[in-house]
N, C-alpha and C positions, 0 to 999 in steps of 0.2 A: 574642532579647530586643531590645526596641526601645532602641537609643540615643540623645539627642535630639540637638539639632543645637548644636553648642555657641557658636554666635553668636549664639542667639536674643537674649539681654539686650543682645547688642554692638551687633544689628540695631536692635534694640529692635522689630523686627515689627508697626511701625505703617504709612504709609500710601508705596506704590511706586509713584507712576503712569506705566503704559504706555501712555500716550494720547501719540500723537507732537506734538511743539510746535503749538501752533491748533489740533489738531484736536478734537473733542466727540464722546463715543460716541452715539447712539440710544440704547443700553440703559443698562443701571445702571451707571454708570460706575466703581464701587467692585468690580464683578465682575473685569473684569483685574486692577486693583491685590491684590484678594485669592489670586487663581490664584500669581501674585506671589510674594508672600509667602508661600504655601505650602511652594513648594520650597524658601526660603531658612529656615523656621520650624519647620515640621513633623516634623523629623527623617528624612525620607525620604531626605537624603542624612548617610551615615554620616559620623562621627567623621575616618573615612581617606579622602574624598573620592566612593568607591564608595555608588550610588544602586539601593536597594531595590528588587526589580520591582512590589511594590505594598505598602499597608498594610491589614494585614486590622481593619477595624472591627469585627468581631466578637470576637476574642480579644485584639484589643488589640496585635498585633506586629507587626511589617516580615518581609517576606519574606525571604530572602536577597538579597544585593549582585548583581545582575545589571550583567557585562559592556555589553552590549547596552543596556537600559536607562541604562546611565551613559553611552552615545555619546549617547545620544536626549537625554538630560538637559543634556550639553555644547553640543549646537547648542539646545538652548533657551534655555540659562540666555545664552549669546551673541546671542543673538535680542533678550531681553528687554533686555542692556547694551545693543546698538547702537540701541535705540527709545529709552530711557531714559536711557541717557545715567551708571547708577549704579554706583557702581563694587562694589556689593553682589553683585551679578550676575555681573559680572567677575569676582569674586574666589572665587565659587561655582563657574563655570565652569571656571576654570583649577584648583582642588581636584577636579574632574572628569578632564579634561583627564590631572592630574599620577596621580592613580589607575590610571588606563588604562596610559600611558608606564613608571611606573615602579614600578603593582605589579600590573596585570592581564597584561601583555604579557610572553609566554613568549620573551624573546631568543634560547634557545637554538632553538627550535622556529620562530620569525622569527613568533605568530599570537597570537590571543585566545583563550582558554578560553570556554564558556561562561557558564561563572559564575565565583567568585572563586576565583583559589587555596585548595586545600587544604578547598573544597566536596564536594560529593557528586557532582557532573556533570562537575567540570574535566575530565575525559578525554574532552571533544568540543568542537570547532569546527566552528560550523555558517558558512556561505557568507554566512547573511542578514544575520548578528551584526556581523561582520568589515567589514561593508561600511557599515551605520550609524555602526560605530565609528569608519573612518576617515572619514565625513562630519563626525562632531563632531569629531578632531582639524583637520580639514583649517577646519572654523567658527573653531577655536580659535585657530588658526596664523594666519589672513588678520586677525585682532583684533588679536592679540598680538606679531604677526611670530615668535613662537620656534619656531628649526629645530627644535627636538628633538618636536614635533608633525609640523612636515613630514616629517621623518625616520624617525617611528616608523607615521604614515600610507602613505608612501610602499613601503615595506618590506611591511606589511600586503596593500598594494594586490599588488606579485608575487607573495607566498604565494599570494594569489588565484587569480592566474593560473596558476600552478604548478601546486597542487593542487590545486584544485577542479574545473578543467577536462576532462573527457573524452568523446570519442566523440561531440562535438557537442551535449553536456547539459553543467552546471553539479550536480554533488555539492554535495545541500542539508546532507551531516553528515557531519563526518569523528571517526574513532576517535584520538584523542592516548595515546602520541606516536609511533605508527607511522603516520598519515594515511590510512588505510586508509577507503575507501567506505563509509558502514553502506548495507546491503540496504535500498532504498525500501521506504516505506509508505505506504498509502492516503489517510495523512491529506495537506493541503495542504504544513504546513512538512517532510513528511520527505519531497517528492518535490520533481522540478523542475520548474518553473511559471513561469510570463506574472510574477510575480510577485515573483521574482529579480533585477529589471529596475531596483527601486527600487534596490536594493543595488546593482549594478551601474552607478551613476548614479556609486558613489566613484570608477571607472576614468575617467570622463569628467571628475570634478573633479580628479585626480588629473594628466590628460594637461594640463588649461590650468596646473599646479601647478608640473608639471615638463618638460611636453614630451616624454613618450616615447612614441611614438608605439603601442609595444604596447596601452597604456591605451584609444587613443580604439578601435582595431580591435579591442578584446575587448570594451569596450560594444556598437559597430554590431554585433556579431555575438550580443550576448545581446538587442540591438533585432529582431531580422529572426529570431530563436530565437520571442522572445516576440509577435512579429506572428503569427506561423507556427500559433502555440498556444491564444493567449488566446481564443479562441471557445469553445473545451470547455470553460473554466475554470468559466463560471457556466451552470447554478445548480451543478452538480456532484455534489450531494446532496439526496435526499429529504428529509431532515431539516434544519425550518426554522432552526433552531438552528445548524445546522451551516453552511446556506448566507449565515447573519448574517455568521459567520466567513468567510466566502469574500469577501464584497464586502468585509472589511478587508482581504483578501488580494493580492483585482483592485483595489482602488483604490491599492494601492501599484506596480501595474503602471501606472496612468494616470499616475502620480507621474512613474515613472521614464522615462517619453515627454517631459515637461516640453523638453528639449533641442532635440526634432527635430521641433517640430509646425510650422513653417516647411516640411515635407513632405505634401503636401496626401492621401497615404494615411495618416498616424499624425493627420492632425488631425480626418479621417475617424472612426479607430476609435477617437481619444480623445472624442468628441461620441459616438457610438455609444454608447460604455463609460458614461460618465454615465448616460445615456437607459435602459440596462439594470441600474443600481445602482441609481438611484431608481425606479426599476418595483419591482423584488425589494423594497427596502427598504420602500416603502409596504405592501405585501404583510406582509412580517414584522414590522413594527413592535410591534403590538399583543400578539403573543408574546413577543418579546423583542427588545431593540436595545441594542446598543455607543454609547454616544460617540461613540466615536471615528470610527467609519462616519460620522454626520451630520458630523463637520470634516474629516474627507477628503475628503469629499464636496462640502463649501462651501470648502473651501482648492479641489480640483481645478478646479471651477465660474470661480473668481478668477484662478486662476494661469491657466486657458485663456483668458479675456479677455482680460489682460494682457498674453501671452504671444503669442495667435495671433489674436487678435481674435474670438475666440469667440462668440459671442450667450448671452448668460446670461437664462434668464426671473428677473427679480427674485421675481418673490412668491415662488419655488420655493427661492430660495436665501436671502428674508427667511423664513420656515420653519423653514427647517434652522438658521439663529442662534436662533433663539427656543429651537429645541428643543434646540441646545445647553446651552445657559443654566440650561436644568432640571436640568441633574444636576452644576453644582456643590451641595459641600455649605455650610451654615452651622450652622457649631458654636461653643460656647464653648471645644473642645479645638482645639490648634493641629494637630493632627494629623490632624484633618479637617476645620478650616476655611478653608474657600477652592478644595480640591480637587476634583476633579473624578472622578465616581464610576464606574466601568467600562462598567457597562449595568444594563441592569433587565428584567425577567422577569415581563410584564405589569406591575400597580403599586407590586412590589417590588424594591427597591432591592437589588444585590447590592452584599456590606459590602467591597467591593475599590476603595479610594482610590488611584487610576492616576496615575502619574507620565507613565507614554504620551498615556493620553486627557487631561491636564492640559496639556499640552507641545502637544499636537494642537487643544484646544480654545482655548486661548487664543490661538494663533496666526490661528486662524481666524476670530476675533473681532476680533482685532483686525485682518487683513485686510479683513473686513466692514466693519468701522469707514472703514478707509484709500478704500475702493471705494465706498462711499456718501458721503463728504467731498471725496472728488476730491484726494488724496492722491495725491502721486508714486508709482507701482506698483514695488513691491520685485520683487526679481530672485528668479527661482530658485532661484538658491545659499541663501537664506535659507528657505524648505522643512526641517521637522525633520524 
């Protein structure tokens, strides 16, 4: 049952601008502010902090409270504060944030469920979840300075290491609460993969967090895991559909290079990796395409500029913002206005209002934005 957000009158859900101070978007400039106010409106994030994994426009409900989803949703909604400057954001954020800490996070078991307590799935943690999640407490923590973020990041980060670690693979699922391996599967998220790497990025923010040195040498080792690997990864699948889902899968491995592309073989295979996602994705489009592929795709493009000096062809990546742009929705229901819609299957819209692909697109927009006005280039760390 969907529950709405109960700040909406507080907010009053009128107008949030993420255009950073001077700067003017190219496109509709009411497109960010709406993304905006979605998540702070629409009820996507519940009553207790915990954030839906999608809202289904067809029958009218919120998914279950997804773990996972609510890290992704904590490094946004901190995203949008630190551009903005509102403290609407902030206070979204840290109702995120306080979810995770102290009613997602199993103390006894030191990890994250996959979904909420007392769900149907709680009896697994997966490696990918764990790792986003400590990325948004670790957004939270660097805003807010509160330990109890560092504290419950940091902890998350050795379960990591602990258990998910063996035989020179990373265990994509573990069985709670005995930690036990599940048997791989064929598909992407139940095996280990080039794509473990994004997650993996928490150990690296983690070691500048804290200084333990374990952190920085179990990312270089899931780096030179997933150099070792990411070749097979695409296309992987016959099925165009399937390999849709794989370029979101490899582009969070491009992600999770961000650190090391000052290494002239990872900046090698992150240009490479681009060149081969937008090949596939021209390819699939017309059947079907994600969102959120086109902002991982225009966030990766940005962040390698920035980052390594990259060469970005503009037209290819003025494209991919325009094509974003199409699948926010505009409605009179606050529940799906402004958001940003999963993907589409030819020129049907699937009725999945994405808190991911909203989180992913707006950020990329608004990078776009920053990169065509000759804005100060954001770091890294701010990547959701």
């Amino acid at each position: 049952m969907l529950l709405m957000f109960a700040g909406t009158s507080r907010y009053g859900c009128y107008n949030f601008p993420l255009i950073t101070l001077g700067i003017r978007l190219s496109i509709k400039e009411s497109l960010l502010e709406d993304a905006g106010r979605w998540f702070l409106c629409s009820g996507i994030q519940e009553t207790n902090g915990g954030v839906a994994r999608y809202y289904r426009s067809d029958v009218r409900q919120n998914a279950r409270i997804s773990t996972e989803i609510t890290g992704y949703a904590t490094s946004a909604l901190f995203f949008l504060n630190e551009r903005t400057g509102l403290d609407e954001y902030r206070d979204a954020g840290l109702r995120c944030a306080r979810f995770l800490t102290r009613t997602a996070w199993d103390f006894k078991l030191q990890t994250f469920p996959f979904e909420a307590p007392g769900d149907h799935s709680a009896g697994l943690a997966y490696f990918f979840d764990c790792g986003i999640i400590v990325r948004g407490l670790l957004a939270a923590w660097r805003t807010t300075r509160d330990a109890e973020f560092r504290e419950v990041a940091i902890a998350t980060g050795r379960t990591m290491l602990k258990d998910f670690r063996a035989n020179g693979a990373i265990h994509p699922i573990l069985s709670l609460p005995a930690k036990q391996a599940l048997a791989y599967e064929p598909r992407w998220s139940a095996s280990p993969g080039c794509y473990q790497l994004k997650s993996a990025l928490a150990w690296y923010e983690l070691f500048e967090a804290c200084g333990e040195m374990e952190f920085l040498k179990a990312y270089e080792q899931a780096v030179e895991s997933a150099l070792a690997t990411e070749r097979d990864f695409l296309p992987g699948d016959v099925n165009q559909e399937k390999v849709m889902d794989r370029l979101h899968a490899y582009l969070y491995f491009l992600e999770g290079l961000l650190p090391v592309l000052d290494r002239a073989e990872c900046r090698r295979v992150f240009q490479e990796g681009l060149n081969r996602v937008e090949s596939h994705l021209r390819q699939i489009e017309p059947v079907f395409v994600r969102s959120d592929v086109y902002a991982q795709l225009l966030r990766a493009r940005i962040f390698g500029e920035w980052t390594a000096g990259l060469q970005m062809d503009r037209s290819d990546a003025a494209r991919e913002a325009a094509q974003i742009a199409t699948f926010q929705l505009e409605s009179s229901d606050l529940r799906l206005s402004g958001g940003f819609s999963f993907g589409r299957k030819g020129a049907v819209e699937l009725p999945f209002v994405n808190p991911v692909s909203t989180a992913f697109s707006v950020q990329a927009l608004a990078l776009w934005n920053d990169r065509e006005r000759g804005a100060t280039p954001a770091h890294w760390h701010a990547l959701i």
